[in-house]
Each structure stands twice: as C-alpha cells, then as structure tokens.
N, C-alpha and C positions, 0 to 999 in steps of 0.2 A: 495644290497650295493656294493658287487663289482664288478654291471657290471655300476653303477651310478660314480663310484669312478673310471671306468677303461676309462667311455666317457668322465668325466670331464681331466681326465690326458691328454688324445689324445686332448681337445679342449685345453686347455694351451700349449700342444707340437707346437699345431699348430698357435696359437698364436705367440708364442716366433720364429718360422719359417719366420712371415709375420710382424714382429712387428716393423721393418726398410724396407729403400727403396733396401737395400744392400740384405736382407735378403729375399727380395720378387724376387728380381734379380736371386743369384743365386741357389736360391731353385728350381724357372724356368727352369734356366739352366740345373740343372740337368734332369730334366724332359726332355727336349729339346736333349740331348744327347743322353738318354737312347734311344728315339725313334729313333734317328738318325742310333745308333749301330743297331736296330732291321730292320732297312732298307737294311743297308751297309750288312749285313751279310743276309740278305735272297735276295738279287742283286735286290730289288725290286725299286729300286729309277728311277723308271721310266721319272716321269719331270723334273729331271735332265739330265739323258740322252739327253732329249728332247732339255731342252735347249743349251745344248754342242752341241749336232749332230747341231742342228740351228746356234749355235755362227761358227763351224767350218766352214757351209756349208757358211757364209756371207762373212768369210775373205780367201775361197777358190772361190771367185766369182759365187757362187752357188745360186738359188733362190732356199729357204726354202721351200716359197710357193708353188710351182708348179714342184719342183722337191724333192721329199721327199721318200725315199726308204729305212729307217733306221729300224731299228730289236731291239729290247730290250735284255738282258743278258741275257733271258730265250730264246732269239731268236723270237721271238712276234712282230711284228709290231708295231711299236711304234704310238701313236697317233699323228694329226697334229701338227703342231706349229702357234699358233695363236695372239702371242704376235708380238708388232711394232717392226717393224729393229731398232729402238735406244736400244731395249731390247739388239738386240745380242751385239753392242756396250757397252754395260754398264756391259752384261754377260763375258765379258771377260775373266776377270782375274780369276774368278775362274776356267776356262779351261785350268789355267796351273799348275795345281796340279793333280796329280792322279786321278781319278775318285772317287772313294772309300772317297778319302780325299775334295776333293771339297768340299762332300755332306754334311760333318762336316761342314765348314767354311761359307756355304750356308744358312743351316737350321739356325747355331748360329747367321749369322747378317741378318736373318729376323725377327727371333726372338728377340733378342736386338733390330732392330729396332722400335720392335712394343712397347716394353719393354718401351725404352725412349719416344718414343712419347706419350705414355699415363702418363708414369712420369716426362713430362714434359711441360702437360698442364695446360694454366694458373694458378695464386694464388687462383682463386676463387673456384678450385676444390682441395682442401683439401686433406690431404695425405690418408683420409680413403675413399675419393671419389675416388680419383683415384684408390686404392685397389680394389673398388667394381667393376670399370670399368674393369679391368686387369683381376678379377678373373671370375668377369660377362662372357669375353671374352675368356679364358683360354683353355677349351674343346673344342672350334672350333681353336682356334690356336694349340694348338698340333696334332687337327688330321689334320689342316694343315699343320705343320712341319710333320707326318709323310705321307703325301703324295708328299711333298718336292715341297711344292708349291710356288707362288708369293705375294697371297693374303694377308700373314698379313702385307707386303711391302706398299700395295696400301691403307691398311686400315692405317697406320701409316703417310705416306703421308697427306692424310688427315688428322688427326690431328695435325701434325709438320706444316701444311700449314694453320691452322685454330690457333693454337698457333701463328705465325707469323704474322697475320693478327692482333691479336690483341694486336702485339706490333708493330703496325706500322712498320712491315719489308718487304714492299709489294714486292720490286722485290724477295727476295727469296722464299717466298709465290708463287708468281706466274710459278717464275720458277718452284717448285715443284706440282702444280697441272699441269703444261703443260709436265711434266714428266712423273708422273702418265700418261696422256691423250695419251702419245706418245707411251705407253710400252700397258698399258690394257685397255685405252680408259675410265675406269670405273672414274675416277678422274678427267677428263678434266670436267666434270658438276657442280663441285663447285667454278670452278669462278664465279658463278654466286653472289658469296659473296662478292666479290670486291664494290657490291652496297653499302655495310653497311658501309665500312671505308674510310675517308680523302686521298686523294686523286687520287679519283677514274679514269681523263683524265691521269694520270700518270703511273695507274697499268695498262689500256688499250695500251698506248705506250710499258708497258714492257712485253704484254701479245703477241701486233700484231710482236715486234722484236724479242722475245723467240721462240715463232711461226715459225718465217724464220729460225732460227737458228737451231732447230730441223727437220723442214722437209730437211733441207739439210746435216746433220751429214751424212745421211750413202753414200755421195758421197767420204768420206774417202776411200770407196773401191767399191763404186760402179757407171759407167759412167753416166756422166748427162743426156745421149739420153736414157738411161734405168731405171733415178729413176721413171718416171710417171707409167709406166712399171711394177715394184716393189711393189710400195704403192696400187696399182689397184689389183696386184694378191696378197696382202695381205688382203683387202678392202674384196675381192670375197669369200678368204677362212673363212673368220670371219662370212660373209654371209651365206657361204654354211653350215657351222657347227654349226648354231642358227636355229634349229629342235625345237621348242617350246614347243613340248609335249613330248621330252626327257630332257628337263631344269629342272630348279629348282626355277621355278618363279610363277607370276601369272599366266600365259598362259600355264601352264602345265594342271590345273583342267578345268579351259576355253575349252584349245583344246582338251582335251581328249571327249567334249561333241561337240561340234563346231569346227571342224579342218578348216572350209572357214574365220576363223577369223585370223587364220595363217601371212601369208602373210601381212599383216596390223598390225600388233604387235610393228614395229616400230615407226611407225606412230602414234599409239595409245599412246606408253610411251611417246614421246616427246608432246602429245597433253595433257599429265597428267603433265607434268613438266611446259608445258606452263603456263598452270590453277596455279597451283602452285606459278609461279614467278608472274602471274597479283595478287593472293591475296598476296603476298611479298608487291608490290608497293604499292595496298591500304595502307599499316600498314609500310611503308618506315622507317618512322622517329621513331618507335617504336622500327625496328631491328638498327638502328643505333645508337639508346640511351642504349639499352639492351642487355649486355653479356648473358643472361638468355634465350632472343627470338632465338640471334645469334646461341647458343647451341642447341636449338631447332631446327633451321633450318640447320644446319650440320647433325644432326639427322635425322630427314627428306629426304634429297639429299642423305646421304650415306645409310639410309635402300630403296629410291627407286633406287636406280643403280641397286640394286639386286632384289628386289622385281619385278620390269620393266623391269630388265635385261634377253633379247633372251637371253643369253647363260648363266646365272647364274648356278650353279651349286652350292650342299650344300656345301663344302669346303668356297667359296665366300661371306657366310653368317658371319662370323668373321668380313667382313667389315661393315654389315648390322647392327650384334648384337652390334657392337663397338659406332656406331651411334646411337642407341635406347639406349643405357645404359647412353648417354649422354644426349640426350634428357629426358628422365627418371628422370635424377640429376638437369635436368634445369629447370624441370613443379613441378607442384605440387600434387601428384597422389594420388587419393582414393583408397579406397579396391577394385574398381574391377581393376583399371592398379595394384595395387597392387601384386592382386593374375596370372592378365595376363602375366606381368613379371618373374613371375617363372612359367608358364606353357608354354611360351616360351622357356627357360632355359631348360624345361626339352625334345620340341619336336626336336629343333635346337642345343642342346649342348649335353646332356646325352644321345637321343635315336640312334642315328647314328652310338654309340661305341658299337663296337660288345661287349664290356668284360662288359658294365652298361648295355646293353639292349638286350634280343639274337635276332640275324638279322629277325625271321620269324613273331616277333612281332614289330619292327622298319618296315619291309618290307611293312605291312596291313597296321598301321596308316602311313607313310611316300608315301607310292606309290601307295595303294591303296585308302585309304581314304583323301588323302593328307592334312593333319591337319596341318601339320607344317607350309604349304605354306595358309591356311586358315585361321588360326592365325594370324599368321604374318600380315596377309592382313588388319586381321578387325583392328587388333593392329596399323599397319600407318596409316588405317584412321583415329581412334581416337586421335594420335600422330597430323594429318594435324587441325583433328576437331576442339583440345587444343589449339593450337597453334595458331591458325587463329579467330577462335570464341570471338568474343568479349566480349561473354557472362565469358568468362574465364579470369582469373586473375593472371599473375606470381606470386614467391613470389620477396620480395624487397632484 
C-alpha cells in the first residue's frame, strides 16, 4: 500500500508539473539549466568553443575550414567545424558574453526554441498531442543540450516552417527552411512541401531570391574573389567528415559489412528521396487536401535526413524522433507501430544516458549490434508503407 500510494502521489506530482503550457516550459527549463551548470563547471562545452573559435575565426578573415588549429579548455583539439558561414553570422552575438555565460544563453534559446515550435503547432494537435510530442522528444533534447549542440534548432525550424505553411505564411516558411539549409544543410529538403500549399510559382520566387540573398551574406566580411573559395572548402570538409561507418545512420550496419558501398551513400539517399517525392505526386491532391498526410510527410523527410544522413550522428536523432512522433499522431497505429514506438523510445532516447542505461550495455546493442539504427529503419519504412499504401486509410 505504500509503495502504491507513494507511485500514485509521484504520478499527480507529475501531472500538476505538466498540466499547463507554462508549467511544461519551465519545468524544461530547469532541466535545461541544471545541464548547462554540469557543463560550465566541468569546461566540457566543447561545441560551443567550436562554434566561438569559428564565429571569431570569420570576422578575423580567417577560413574555419581549412585553417583550424583551436585546443579545448582541457587543451584537446577541438573537433571541425562543419556548420555553413551564415551559422558564424547568425552565432554572433552570443560571442560577446563570457564564455562560461554564452553557454547558458545558448543552451536556453535552443531549448525554448524547440519548446515553442512544438507548442506552437497547428490547432489540430491538441495540447496533450503536443505534450506527447515534447516529452516523446525530451531525452534526445537534453542530451543535446548537454552537448551544447544545434540540432534541436534545426529540428524546431522544421516545425515553425511546417506551422507556417499551413497558415499560408509561405515567405517565412521558406525563409526558415533555407536557413536551416544554409547552417546544417539537414532542413533545406523540406521544401519539397511547398508542393502541397496555394501558391506554389510564388514560394519558388521566394525560395530562388532567399537563395541569393544567403549565399551572399558572408561577403559582410568576406571578398567576393574568395566566397567560391569559402563555400568549396566548406563543401570538402562536410565531405571529408561523412565516414559512413563512424555515423549514426543507415550506412553504419551496411558499411560495416560492405565498406565499397561507401562512396555511393549519397547518391543512394537522394535516389531514396527521389522515389519518395514520385510517390508524393502520385497521391498530390491527397497531400494537399490533408493536414494528416501533410504531418506524415514531415515525418517522413525529417526522420530520413537522419536515417540517410552521411553524417548523422545519435545527438541529431531529436530531429528524427520529433518527425516520427508527428507522424505517429497523424496515422493511425496498431499494436505493433504501437509497441515499435516505445522500443524506439527506449533504443534512441533512454539507452544512450549513461545514468538510465550503463555504457557497456548501450555500447553492445548500439555499436555493436546496431538496433537502434535497425529499428528505426524498419520503423520509416513502415512510416513510407502507411502513408503511401493505399491499402491504408487516415483517420478524418
């Protein structure tokens, strides 16, 4: 009785915590802080560093790319920088606060931003849909917050850019996927949504002038005989650091049996999105009558950026799970997406945290038997199968 009466008290605690949007906020937050303190104090905020040494090296006429010689707090070599020169532009401002203190102000408006764009998509997802979305997401966002990352930035994009869309707000929609496209590449593949909504010669005009307008930003400080220059040793080093069978994609279990398929991994993702977009147009007037298919097909495009994505990495999976959790809410799922849904949950969100799972048992299923990324796999294609089959039925 009172260990019945101590679980029921904790589930009401936790209720009354989540039971507003206010209260889902900054219960987050605190979460989000605590990590940040555990960073700041053990100097471990390393992709921060990364992105300062980068933003410094842009606005001292420096190329990131190809000249990179920066050391970590512990004195370590810092890893590349792989994000577009609009990032060091847009990274700015938080390089003029303290280091230490940045990392606060960093972690907190990616975290709020990911915050508001899941509480602030459309009416059609309900305020406990969107809870399930947020907390679906949660444990890949904080261990992205504590690696002081980008990703739940780009995952957030994507839905403030799929919100937008279906209030017919197409140039800032577009603008914010060709942001996304400009910073991690990972988000420029959903306009491919612009198919579904009114008018479509209009969002192409705002997509090819948003376009000019970003590949020329970083001539604010860098000469015009040297941006081709720039984008090319940026282009190379994105190249050079997409090792397929050190990723966290599908080409990780692939290559680890077939390393000559290597090489061809780009090719292959874009010939999988191709396939993809031809069964789009078959069923055209479906995604454009249907908020439900729409949500599906965000789903879709955001878990394969990652699943397809050379250089994915488990961090990068927040923007995947964000996309499945939506699509999820937009199909209509039996008992086996049922129970795949939470064995997702548990290979991609719980096992990865050393303090829920200890690393030598995360290590075997994740790296060596790669379940996580073989899940996930059979999980999109049944996600592509629902969605496209006609044998299958949304609900109304």
């Amino acid at each position: 009785m009172m260990i019945e009466k101590g679980y029921l008290n904790f589930i009401h605690f936790v209720n009354r915590l989540t039971e507003t949007n206010k209260r889902v906020y900054f219960t987050g937050l605190f979460f989000a802080i605590l990590i940040t303190l555990k960073e700041v104090l053990g100097l471990s905020y390393n992709n921060f560093q990364i992105f300062s040494f980068a933003t410094s090296d842009f606005w001292s006429g420096i190329n990131p790319y190809s000249s990179w010689h920066h050391l970590s707090l512990h004195g370590k070599p810092l890893d590349n920088f792989l994000y577009g020169p609009l990032f060091s532009v847009l990274f700015t401002p938080f390089t003029l606060f303290p280091a230490w203190l940045g990392v606060f102000f960093w972690n907190i408006f990616t975290y709020s931003v990911f915050y508001f764009s899941v509480f602030t998509l459309p009416d059609q997802f309900d305020f406990v849909k969107k809870k399930f979305i947020f907390f679906f997401s949660s444990l890949l966002l904080f261990a992205t917050l504590l690696s002081v990352q980008f990703n739940p930035v780009v995952a957030a994009i994507f839905l403030f850019s799929f919100t937008l869309l279906e209030k017919k707000q197409g140039l800032l929609a577009v603008l914010l996927i060709f942001l996304s496209g400009f910073t991690k590449v990972y988000g420029i593949f959903q306009i491919a949504m612009i198919l579904f909504y009114p008018g479509f010669r209009k969002n192409i005009l705002y997509s090819a002038l948003i376009g000019i307008i970003f590949i020329f930003i970083p001539l604010i400080n860098v000469p015009l005989n040297e941006l081709a220059t720039y984008y090319q040793s940026w282009i190379f080093k994105v190249m050079d650091h997409s090792e397929a069978v050190l990723r966290f994609s599908i080409y990780r279990p692939l290559c680890s049996f077939n390393s000559s398929i290597e090489p061809f991994t780009g090719f292959i993702s874009l010939g999988v999105l191709f396939v993809i977009l031809l069964f789009t147009l078959r069923k055209l007037k479906i995604f454009k009558e249907s908020i439900l298919f729409r949500g599906q097909f965000l789903g879709i495009i955001m878990s394969w950026a990652i699943l397809f994505g050379v250089g994915s990495e488990r961090h990068t999976y927040v923007i995947a799970i964000a996309g499945y959790a939506i699509w999820y809410l937009c199909s209509t799922p039996g008992l086996f997406e049922k129970i795949l849904l939470w064995i997702n949950f548990v290979l991609l969100g719980v096992m990865p945290i050393d303090i829920l799972c200890p690393p030598v048992i995360s290590e075997f299923i994740l790296k060596k038997l790669f379940l996580g990324i073989i899940v996930f796999t059979i999980t999109w294609g049944i996600m592509v199968y629902k969605t496209f089959s006609s044998k299958y039925e949304l609900k109304n």
